[in-house]
C-alpha positions in Angstrom: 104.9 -64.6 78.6 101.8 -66.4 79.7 101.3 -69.9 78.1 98.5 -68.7 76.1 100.6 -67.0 73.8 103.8 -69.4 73.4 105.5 -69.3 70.2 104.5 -72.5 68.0 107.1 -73.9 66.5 107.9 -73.8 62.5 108.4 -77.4 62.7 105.7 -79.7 60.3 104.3 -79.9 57.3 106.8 -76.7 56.6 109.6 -78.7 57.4 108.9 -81.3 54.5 109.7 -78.2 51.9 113.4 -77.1 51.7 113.9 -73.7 53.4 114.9 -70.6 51.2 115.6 -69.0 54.0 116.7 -70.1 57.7 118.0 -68.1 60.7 119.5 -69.1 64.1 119.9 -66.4 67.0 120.4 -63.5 64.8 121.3 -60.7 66.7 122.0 -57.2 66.1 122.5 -54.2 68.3 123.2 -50.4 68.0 125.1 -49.3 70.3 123.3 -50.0 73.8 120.4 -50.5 71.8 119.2 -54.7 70.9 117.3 -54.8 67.6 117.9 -58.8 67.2 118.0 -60.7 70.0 118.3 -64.1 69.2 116.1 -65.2 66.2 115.3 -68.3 64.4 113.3 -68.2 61.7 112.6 -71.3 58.7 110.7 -70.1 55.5 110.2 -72.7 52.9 110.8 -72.3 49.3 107.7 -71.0 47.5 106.0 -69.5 50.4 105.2 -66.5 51.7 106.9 -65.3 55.1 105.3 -62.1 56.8 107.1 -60.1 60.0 105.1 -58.3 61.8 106.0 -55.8 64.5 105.3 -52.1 65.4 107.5 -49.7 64.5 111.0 -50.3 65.8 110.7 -53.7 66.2 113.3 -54.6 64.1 111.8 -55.5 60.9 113.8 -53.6 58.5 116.6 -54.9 60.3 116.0 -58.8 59.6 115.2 -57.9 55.9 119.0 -55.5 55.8 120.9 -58.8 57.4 119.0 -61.2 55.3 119.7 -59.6 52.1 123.3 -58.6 53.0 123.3 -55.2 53.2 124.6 -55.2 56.6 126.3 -57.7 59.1 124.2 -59.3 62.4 126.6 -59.3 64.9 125.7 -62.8 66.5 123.8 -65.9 64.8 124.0 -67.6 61.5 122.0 -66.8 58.8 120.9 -69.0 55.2 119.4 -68.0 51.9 119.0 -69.8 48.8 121.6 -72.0 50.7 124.1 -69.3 50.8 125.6 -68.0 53.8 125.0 -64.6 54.5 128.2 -63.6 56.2 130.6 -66.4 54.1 128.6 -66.1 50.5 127.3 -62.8 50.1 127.7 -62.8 46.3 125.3 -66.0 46.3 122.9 -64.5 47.9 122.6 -61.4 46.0 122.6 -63.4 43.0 119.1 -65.5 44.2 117.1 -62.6 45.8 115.4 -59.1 45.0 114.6 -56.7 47.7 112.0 -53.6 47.5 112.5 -51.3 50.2 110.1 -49.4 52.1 111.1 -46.3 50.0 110.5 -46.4 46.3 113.9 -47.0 44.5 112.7 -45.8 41.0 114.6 -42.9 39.6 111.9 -39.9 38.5 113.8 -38.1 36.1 113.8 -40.7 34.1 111.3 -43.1 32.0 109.8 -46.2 33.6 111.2 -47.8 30.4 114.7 -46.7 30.9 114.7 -47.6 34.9 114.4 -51.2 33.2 116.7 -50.9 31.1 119.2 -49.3 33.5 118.3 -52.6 36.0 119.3 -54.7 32.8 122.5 -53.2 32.9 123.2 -53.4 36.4 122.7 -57.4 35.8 124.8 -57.6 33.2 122.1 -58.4 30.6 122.9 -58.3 26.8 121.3 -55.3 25.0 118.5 -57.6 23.3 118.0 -59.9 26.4 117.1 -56.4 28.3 114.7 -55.3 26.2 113.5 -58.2 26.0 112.9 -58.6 29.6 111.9 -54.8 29.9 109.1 -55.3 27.5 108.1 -58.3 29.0 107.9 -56.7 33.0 106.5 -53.6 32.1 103.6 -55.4 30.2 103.0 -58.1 33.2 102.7 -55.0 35.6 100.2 -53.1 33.0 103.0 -49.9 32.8 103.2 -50.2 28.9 101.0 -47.5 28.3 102.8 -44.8 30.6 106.3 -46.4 29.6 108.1 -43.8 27.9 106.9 -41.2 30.7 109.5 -40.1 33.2 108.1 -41.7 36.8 107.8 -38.1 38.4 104.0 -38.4 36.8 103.3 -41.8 38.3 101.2 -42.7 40.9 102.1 -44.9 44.4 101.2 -47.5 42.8 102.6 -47.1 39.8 105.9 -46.5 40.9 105.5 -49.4 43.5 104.2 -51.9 40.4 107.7 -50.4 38.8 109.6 -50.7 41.8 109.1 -54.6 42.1 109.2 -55.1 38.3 112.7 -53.4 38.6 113.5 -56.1 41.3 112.1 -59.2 38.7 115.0 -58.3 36.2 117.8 -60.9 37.9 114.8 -63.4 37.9 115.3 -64.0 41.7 113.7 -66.6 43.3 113.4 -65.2 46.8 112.2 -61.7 47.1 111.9 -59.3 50.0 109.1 -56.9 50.3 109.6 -54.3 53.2 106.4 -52.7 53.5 105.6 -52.5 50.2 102.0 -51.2 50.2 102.7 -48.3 52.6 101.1 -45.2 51.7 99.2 -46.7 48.6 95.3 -46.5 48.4 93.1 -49.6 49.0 92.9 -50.5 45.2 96.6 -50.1 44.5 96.8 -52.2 47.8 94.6 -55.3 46.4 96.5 -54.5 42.9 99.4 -55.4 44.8 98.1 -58.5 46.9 97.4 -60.2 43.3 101.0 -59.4 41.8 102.6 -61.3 45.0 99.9 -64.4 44.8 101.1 -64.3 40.9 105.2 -64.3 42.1 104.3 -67.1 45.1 102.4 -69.3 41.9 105.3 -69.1 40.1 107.3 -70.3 43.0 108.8 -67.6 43.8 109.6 -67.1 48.0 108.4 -63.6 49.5 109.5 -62.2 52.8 107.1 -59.7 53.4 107.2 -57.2 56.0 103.8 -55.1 56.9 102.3 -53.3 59.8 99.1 -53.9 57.7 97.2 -57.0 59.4 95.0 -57.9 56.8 97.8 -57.8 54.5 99.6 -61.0 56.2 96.1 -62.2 57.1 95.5 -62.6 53.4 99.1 -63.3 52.0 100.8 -65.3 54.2 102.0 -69.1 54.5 102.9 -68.1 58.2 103.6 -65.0 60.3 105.4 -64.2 62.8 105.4 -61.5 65.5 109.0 -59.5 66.5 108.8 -57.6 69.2 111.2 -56.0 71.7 113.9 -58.0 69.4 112.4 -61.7 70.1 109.9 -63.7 67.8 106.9 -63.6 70.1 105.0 -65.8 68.4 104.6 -67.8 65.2 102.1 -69.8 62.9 99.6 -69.5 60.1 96.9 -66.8 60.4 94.3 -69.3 62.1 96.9 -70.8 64.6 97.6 -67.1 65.8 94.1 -65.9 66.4 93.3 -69.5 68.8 95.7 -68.8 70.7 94.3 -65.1 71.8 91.7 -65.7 74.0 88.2 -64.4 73.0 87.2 -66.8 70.4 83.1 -68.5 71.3 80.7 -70.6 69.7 77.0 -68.7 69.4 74.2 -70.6 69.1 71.0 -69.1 68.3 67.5 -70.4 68.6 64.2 -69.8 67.3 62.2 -71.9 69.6 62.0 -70.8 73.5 62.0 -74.1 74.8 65.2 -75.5 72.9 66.7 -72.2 74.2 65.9 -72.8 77.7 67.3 -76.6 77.5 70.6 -75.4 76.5 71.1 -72.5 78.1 70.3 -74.9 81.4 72.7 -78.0 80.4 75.3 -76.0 78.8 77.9 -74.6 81.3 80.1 -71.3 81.1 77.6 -70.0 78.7 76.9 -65.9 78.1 72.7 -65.8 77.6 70.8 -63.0 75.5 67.8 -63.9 76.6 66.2 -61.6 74.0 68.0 -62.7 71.0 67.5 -66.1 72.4 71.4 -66.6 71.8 73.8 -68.7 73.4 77.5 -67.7 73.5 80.1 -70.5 74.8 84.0 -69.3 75.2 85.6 -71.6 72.5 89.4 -71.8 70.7 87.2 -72.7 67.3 88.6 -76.1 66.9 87.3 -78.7 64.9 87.2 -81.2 67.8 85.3 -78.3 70.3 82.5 -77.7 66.8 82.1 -81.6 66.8 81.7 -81.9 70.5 79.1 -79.2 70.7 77.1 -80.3 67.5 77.0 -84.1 69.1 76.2 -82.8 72.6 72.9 -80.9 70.8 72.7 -83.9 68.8 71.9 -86.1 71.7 70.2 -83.9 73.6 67.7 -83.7 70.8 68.1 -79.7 70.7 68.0 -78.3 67.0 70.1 -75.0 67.2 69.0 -72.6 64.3 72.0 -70.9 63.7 75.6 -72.0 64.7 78.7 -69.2 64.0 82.2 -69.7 64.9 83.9 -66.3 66.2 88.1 -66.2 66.5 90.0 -63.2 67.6 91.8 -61.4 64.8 94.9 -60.9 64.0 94.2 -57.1 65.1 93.7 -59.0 68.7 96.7 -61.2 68.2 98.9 -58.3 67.5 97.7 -56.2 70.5 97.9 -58.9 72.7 101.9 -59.8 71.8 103.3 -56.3 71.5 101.3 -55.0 74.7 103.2 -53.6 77.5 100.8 -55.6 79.9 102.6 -58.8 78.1 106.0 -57.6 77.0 108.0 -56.0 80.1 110.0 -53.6 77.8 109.3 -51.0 75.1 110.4 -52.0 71.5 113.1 -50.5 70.9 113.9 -48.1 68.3 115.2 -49.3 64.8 116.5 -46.3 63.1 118.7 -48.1 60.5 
């Protein structure tokens, strides 16, 4: 992998906050098949955690051996300060987990799916409805309630889906692609219920193939592919370390244009927009060097726009063929 694109570590101000959740060299294979091949991952409590990957990656994978529903077969693995392997029960006591797949039963009421997750928890009668009334009115499902789910929409059923997982009051939660399929609204519905769960200090693993979606959720991301965390960090610190970012400077006056374009070196000119465009990472030490340089130079720019690579760019560039030798491999648990 070229240097460009080294994985950052989660060391820093993270490590300040205890972790909810912790991995070291997780591995899992299928057969001949490596899902996991050796990964470390460090969420801290209150934050939100998104995996990205393309398909087969390995995503769903993580979230099954994180939340205990199957075994890694190398590695340790930590939540809510349970081991998963040793302390299964503990762990299944402290999280919730919405699958990709809607979990919600159809035949029935959204009501009595509640109530039927109260059961499963071991809540008293009173203490169910209680809660029931309480989720369903949080997630704004009071008025179709007493309707069996079969007439819901995506996102009603999703909204229903993670209220279902709020019963045991967990304080880590795992969200495996849960806005597939839903329409942009439903989508941004969804965003806000998660910021509500994080402000409450609840921890949220997320997993998405939508960009945006960890763009505008997540703490930190990190990228899986062919098994391997190929890189990590918060939104910005992935897109600098894509190359593509630049500085554009635009002017109004010919002659301040002409100065720079002369002085300034490794620059793009658009002679006709009378724009300058110099290759940049978008630091704040590179902005205060060029704003000084202009500064001294007596050269007023008009305009001034900071351009990073997204994490569309980001993603392409980690999970290309061109960078990683092998194919991902498929995950069809």
């Amino acid at each position: 992998m070229p240097s460009s694109v080294m994985p950052t570590s989660s060391q820093g101000d993270g490590q300040a906050s205890p972790a909810a959740i912790s991995a070291v060299g997780l591995r899992k294979s299928y057969g001949d098949t490596t899902v996991l091949d050796g990964i470390d991952l460090r969420i801290p409590a209150g934050s939100v955690f998104a995996l990205l990957g393309p398909n087969g990656a390995g995503k769903t994978t993580a979230v099954k051996i994180l939340s205990t529903l199957i075994a890694a077969d190398g590695g340790q693995a930590q939540v809510a300060g349970h081991d998963v392997a040793t302390s299964p029960d503990g762990v299944r006591a402290a999280i919730g987990v919405t699958g990709q797949f809607s979990a919600v039963d159809g035949l029935i009421t959204g009501e009595e799916n509640m109530l039927l997750m109260a059961d499963l928890h071991h809540l008293s009668k009173s203490d169910g409805r209680r809660v029931t009334a309480e989720l369903l009115e949080r997630f704004d499902l009071v008025e179709a309630a007493k309707k069996p789910v079969s007439t819901y929409s995506g996102g009603m059923k999703r909204r229903l889906d993670i209220a279902m997982t709020l019963v045991g009051n967990p304080r880590i939660i795992f969200l495996d692609e849960p806005t597939t399929g839903l329409d942009p609204r439903s989508r941004h519905n969804m965003w806000g219920i998660i910021r509500e769960l994080v402000s409450d200090g609840v921890t949220v693993f997320l997993t998405t193939q939508y960009l945006e979606e960890a763009d505008e959720l997540a703490d930190r991301i990190a990228v899986l592919t062919d098994g391997k965390i190929a890189a990590e960090g918060s939104a910005d610190e992935l897109k600098r370390m894509i190359p593509g970012g630049h500085l554009r400077l635009r002017f109004s006056d010919p002659a301040a244009y002409q100065s720079a374009a002369t002085a300034l070196r490794e620059v793009t000119r658009d002679d006709e927009a009378l724009s300058l465009q110099i290759p940049s990472d978008g630091s704040q030490r590179e902005l205060r060097s060029i704003l000084d340089w202009l500064d001294a130079a007596g050269i007023e720019a008009d305009e001034l726009t900071v351009h990073t690579p997204d994490l569309d760019d980001v993603f392409f560039a980690l999970t290309s063929t061109t960078m990683v030798p092998s194919q991902p491999k498929e995950d069809a648990r």
